[in-house]
LUMLO-123270 format. One line per 4 residues: number of its first residue (from 0); their letters; for each residue y, x, z of C-alpha. Coordinates in Angstrom, 2 decimals, always signed. Each point is the difference from the previous one (the first is absolute). Layout:
<vexfis>
NUM	a	Y/X/Z | ...
</vexfis>
This chain:
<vexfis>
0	xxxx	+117.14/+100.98/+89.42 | -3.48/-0.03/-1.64 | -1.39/-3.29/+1.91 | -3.40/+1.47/+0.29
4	xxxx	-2.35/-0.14/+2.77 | -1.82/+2.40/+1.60 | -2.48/+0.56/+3.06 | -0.68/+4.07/+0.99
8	xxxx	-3.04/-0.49/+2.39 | +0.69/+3.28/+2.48 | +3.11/+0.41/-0.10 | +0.97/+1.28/+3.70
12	xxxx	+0.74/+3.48/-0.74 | -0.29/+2.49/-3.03 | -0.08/-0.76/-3.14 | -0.92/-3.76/+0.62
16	xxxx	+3.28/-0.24/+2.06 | +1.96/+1.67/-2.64 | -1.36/-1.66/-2.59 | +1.14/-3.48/+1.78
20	xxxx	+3.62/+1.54/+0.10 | -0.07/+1.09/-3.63 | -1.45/-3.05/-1.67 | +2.59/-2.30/+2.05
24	xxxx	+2.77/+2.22/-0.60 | -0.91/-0.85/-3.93 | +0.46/-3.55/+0.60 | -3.81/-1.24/+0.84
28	xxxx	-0.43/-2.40/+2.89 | -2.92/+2.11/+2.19 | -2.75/-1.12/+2.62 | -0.72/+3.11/+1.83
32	xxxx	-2.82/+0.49/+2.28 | -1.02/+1.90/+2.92 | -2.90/-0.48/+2.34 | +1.91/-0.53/+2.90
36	xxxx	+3.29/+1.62/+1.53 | +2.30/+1.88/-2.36 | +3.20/+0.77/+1.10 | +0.96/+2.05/-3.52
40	xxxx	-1.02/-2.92/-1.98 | +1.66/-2.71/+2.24 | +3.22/+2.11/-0.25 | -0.03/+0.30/-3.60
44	xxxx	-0.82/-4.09/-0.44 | +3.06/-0.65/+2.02 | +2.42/+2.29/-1.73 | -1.41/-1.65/-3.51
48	xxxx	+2.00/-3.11/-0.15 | -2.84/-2.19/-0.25 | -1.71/+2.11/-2.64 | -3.21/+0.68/+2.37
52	xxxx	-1.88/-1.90/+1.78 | -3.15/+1.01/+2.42 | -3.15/-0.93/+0.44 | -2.83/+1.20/+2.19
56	xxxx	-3.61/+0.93/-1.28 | -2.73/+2.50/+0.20 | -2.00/+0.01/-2.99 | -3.16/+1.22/+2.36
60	xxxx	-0.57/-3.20/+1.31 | -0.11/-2.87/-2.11 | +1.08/-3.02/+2.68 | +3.15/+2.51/-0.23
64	xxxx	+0.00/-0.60/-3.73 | -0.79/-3.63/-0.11 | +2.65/-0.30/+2.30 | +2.91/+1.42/-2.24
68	xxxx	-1.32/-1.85/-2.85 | +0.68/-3.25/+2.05 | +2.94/+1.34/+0.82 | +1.76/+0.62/-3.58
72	xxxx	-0.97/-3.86/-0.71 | +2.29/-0.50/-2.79 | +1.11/+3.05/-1.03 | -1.25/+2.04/-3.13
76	xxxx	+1.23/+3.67/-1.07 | +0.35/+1.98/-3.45 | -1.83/+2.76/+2.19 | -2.34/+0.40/+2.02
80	xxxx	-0.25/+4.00/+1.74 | -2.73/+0.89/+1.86 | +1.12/+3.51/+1.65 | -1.91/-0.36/+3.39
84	xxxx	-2.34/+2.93/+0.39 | -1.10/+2.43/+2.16 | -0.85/+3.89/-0.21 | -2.95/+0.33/+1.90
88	xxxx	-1.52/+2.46/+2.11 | +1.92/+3.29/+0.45 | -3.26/+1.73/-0.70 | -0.61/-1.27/-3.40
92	xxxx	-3.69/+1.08/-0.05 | -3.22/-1.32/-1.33 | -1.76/+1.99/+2.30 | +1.32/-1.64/+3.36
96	xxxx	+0.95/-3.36/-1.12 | -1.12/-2.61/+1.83 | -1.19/-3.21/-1.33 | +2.95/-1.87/+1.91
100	xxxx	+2.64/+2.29/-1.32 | -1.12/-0.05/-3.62 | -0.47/-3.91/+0.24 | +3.49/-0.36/+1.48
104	xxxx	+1.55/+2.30/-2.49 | -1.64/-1.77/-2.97 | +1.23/-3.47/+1.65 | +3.44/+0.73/+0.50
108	xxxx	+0.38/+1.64/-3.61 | -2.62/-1.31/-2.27 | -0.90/-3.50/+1.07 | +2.12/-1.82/+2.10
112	xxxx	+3.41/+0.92/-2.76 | -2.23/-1.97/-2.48 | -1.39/-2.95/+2.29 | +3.92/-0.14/+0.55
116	xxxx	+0.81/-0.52/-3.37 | -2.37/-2.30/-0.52 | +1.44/-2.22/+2.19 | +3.53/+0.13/-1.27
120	xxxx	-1.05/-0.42/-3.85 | +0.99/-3.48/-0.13 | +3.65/+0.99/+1.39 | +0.69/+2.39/-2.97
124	xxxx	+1.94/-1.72/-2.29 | -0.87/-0.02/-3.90 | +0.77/+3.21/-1.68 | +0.55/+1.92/+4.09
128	xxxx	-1.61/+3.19/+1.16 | -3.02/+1.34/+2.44 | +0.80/+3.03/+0.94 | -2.39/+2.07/+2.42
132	xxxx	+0.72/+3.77/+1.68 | -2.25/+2.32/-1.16 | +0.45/+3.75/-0.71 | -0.43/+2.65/-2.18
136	xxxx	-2.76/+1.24/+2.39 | -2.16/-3.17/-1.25 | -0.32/+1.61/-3.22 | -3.46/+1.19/-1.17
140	xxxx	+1.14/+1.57/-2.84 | +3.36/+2.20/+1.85 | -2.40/+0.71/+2.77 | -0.33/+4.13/-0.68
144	xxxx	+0.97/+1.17/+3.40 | -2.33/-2.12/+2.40 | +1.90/-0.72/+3.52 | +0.23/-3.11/+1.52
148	xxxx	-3.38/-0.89/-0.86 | +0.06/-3.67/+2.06 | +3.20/-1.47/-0.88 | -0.94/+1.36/-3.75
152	xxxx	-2.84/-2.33/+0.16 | +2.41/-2.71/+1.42 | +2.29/+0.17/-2.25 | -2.38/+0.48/-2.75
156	xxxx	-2.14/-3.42/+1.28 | +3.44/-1.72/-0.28 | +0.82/+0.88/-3.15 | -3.72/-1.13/-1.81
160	xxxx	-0.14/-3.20/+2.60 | +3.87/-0.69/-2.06 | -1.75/+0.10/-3.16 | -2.53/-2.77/+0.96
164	xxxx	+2.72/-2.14/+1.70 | +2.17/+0.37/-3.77 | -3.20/-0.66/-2.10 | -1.01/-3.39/+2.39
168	xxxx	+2.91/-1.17/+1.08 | +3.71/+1.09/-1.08 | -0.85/+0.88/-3.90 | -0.76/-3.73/-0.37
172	xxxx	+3.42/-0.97/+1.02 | +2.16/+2.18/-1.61 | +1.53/+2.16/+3.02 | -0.08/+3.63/+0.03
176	xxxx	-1.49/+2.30/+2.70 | +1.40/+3.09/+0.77 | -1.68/+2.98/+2.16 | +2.20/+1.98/+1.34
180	xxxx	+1.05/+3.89/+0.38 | +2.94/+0.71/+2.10 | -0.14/+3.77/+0.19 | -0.52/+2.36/+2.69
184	xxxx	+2.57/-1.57/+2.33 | +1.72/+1.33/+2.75 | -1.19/-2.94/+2.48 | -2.18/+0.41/+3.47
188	xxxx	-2.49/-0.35/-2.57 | +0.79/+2.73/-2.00 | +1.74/+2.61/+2.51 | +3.29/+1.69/-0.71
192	xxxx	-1.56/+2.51/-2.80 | -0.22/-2.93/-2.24 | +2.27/+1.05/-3.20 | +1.28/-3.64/-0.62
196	xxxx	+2.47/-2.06/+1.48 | -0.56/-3.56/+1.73 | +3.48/-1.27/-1.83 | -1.44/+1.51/-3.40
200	xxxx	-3.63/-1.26/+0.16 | +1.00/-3.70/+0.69 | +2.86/+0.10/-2.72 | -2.68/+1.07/-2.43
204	xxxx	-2.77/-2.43/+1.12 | +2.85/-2.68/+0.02 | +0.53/+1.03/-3.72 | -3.45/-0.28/-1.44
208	xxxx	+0.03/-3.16/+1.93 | +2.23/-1.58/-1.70 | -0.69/+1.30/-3.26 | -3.87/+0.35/-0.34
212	xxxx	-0.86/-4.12/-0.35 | -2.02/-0.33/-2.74 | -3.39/-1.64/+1.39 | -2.02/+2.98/+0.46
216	xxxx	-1.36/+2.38/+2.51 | +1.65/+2.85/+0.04 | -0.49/+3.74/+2.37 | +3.72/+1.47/+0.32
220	xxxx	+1.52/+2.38/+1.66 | +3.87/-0.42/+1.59 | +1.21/+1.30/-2.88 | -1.64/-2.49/-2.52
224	xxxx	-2.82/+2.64/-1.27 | -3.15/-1.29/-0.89 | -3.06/+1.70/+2.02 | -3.38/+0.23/-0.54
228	x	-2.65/-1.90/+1.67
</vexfis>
């Protein structure tokens, strides 16, 4: 048993779910979230011995957020994992985006994992971990095949919005911030194509988890590779 604590906000299917199963299968007492009803999740929490717990939120709306803060009175976790996010629209053009679609997108992905965050600083105990779900598709510098132009730019927002966050707030204390990289999944997300596993994306992240604590902010892949910005 490793005693730590953890909360995975989005964790009612995918890789947040999975993630939930792997860290508490390592030994770390999780909070797991979902926005509202999820049967997977409430399955896996029950078959867990005690090793996770759920809580409700959806990091769009931030009565929704003040009202999980409220409710983990007391509690404070060695991590911290924002995975909540969303893809977007199917159409993934600049040309017929609408204002509502691009603002919703940038919400869900950009802002609202960092407002998040924010909030749940003071619950990170000395020397524990911020870790937010970004992508490889976020990446200025990998970017030589276009695609996926909007949740690029989301994912892209998320990771330079991180850096403020680390400089302003989370540098100062110590704590380490972590953007993350699962890989091309296969999730709803990331169709059956995808060339990696849900079992070997969350034993990787759950590696550089654990290992990668040394105070700074760090862009990783799964597999504990450094990517460029």
């Amino acid at each position: 048993m490793t005693g730590k604590t953890a909360i995975i906000i989005g964790a009612s299917r995918g890789i947040g779910l999975a993630l939930a199963g792997e860290l508490a299968g390592r030994g770390w007492q999780v909070t797991a979230t979902a926005r509202g009803d999820a049967p997977e999740l409430a399955s896996l929490a029950a078959a867990s011995n005690g090793g996770i717990t759920l809580a409700t939120v959806d990091i769009d709306d931030v009565a929704s957020c003040v009202a999980l803060d409220t409710a983990l009175t007391g509690k404070a976790f060695d991590l911290v994992f924002v995975n909540a996010g969303t893809y977007g629209p199917a159409h993934q053009s600049v040309d017929t985006v609408t204002a509502a679609e691009m603002g919703a997108l940038m919400m869900t992905n950009a802002i609202a994992p960092i407002r998040l965050a924010k909030r749940l600083l003071p619950r990170v105990k000395p020397g524990g971990t911020i870790a937010l779900m970004s992508s490889i598709l976020g990446s200025v510098a990998l970017n030589d095949m276009g695609t996926t132009a909007l949740y690029r730019a989301s994912k892209a927002g998320l990771n330079i919005i991180a850096r403020g966050f680390f400089v302003e707030q989370i540098k100062p204390l110590g704590l380490t911030l972590l953007n993350l990289h699962p890989g091309w999944v296969k999730t709803d997300m990331g169709g059956p194509q995808a060339p990696v596993e849900i079992a070997d994306s969350v034993r990787g992240l759950a590696d550089v988890l654990e290992a990668l604590r040394d105070g700074g902010h760090h862009y990783r892949d799964y597999q504990g590779n450094a990517l460029p910005w």
